[in-house]
C-alpha positions in Angstrom: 0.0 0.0 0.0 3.4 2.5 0.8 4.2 1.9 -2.2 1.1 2.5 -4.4 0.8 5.5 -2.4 4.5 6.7 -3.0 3.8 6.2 -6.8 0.6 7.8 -6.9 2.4 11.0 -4.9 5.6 10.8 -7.6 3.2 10.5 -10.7 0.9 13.4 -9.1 4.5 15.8 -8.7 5.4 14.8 -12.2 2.5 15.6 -13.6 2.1 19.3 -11.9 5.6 19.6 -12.8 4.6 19.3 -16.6 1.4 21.6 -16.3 3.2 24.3 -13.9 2.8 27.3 -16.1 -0.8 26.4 -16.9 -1.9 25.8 -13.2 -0.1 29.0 -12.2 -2.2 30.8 -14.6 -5.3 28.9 -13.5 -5.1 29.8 -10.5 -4.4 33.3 -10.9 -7.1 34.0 -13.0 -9.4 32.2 -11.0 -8.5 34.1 -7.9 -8.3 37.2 -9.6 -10.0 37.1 -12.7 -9.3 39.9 -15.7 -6.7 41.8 -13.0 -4.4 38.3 -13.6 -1.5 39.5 -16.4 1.0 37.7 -17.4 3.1 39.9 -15.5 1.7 38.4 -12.7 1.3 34.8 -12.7 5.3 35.0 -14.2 6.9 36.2 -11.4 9.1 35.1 -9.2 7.2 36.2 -6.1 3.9 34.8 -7.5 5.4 31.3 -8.2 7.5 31.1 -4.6 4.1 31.5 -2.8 2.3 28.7 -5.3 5.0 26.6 -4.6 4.9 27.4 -0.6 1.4 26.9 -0.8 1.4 23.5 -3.1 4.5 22.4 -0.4 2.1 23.1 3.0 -0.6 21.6 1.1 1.8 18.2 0.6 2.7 18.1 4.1 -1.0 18.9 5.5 -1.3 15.6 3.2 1.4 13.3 4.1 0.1 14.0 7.9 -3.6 13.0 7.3 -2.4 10.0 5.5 0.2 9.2 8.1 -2.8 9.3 11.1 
C-alpha cells in the first residue's frame, strides 16, 4: 500500500511539474479574474508562494495520511 501510495504521490508531482505554467495561470485567473496579467502569474514572487502553498498543502497531506 506505501508503495502504491508513494507512486501515486511521484506520478501526481510529475504531472504538476509538466502543467506548472498552466496551473499557475489557473489559479491566478481564477482568484483574480481579468486583473491576472502575465506579468503576474510570471513572477518570481507569484510562483514562490504557489509553490509554498502546493509544499504546505503536501505536508498537510502526508500527515492525514500518516494518522
Amino acid at each position: 500500500m506505501l508503495a502504491a501510495v508513494a507512486l501515486g504521490a511521484e506520478r501526481a508531482v510529475a504531472v504538476a511539474a509538466a502543467d506548472w505554467p498552466q496551473l499557475t495561470m489557473a489559479l491566478c485567473r481564477s482568484v483574480a479574474g481579468g486583473v491576472c496579467t502575465p506579468q503576474v502569474y510570471r513572477s518570481a514572487l507569484y510562483e514562490a508562494g504557489v509553490t509554498a502553498f502546493a509544499a504546505v498543502v503536501m505536508v498537510l497531506l502526508a500527515i492525514a495520511l500518516w494518522r
